[in-house]
C-alpha positions in Angstrom: 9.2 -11.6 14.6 7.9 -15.0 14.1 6.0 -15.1 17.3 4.2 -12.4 16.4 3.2 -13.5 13.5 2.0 -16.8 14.8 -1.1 -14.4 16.4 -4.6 -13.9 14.8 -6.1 -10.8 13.9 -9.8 -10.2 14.5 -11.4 -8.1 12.3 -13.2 -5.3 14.4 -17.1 -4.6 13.6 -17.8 -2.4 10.7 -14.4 -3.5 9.3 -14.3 -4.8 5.8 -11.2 -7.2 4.7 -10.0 -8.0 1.1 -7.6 -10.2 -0.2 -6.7 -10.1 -4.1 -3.7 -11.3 -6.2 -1.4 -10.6 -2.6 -2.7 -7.1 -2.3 -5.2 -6.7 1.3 -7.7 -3.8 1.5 -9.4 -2.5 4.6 -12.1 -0.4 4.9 -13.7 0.9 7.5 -15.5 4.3 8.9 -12.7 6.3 8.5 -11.3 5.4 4.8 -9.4 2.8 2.8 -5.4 1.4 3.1 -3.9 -1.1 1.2 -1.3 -2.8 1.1 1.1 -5.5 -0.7 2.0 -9.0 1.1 5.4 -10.4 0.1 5.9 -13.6 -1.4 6.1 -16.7 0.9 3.2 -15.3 2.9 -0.4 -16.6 2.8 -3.2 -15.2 4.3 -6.5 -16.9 5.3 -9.7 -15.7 6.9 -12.1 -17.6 8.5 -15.3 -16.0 11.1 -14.1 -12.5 11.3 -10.0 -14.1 12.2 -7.5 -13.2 10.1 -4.0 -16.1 10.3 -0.8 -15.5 8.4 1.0 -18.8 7.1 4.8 -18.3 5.8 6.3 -20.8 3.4 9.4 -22.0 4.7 11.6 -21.1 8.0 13.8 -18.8 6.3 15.0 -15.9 7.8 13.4 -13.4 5.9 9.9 -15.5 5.5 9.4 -15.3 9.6 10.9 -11.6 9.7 8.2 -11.0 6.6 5.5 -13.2 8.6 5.3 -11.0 11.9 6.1 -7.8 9.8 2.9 -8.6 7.3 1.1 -9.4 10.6 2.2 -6.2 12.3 0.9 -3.9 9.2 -2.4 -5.6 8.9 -3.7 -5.4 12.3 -2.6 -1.7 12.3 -4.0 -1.0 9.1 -7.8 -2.9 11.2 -7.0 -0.3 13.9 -6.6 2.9 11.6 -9.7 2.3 9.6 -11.8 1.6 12.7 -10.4 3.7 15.4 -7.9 6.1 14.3 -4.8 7.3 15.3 -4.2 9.3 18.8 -1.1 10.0 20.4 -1.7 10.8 24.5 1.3 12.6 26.4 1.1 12.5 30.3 3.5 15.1 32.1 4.5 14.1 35.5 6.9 16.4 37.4 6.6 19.9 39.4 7.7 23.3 37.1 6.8 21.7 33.8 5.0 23.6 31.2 3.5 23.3 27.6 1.5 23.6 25.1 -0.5 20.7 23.8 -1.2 20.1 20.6 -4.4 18.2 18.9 -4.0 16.4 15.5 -7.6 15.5 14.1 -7.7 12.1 13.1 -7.4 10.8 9.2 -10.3 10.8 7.5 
């Protein structure tokens, strides 16, 4: 997961970004997260881009590194756009009954 952690996050507009003793808050238009980032992890943001450093090349720092990455940049999308699931059904005879779940608030 260390490639993926080597990619910046932009912060989306109307998105506000936190860092405090290791704990990152967003908030945006629809609510707050939080969340903890491990140790070995350091986070820096510079003009609206947010890059994740890791400490050594341990194993766990680089799985830690793209997971922290991962979780931030969903936690940018959920407070910004929401969540949505879309189903497409291809095939003849198929039936069902969809479902809408509102998004968080």
């Amino acid at each position: 997961m260390s490639r993926i952690g080597k990619n910046p996050v932009s912060i989306s507009q109307g998105v506000d970004v936190n860092i405090k003793d290791n704990v990152v808050t967003v908030k945006g238009k629809l609510g707050e997260l939080t969340q903890t980032i491990s140790e070995g992890i350091t986070i820096k943001i510079e003009d609206g881009i947010i890059t994740l450093d890791r400490t050594s090349e341990s194993k766990n720092h680089k799985a830690q590194h793209g997971l922290m990455r991962a979780l931030i940049a969903n936690m940018i999308e959920g407070v910004s756009k929401g969540w949505t699931k879309d189903l497409e059904l291809v095939g003849v005879g198929y039936s069902c009954l969809l479902y809408t779940s509102p998004s968080p608030r």
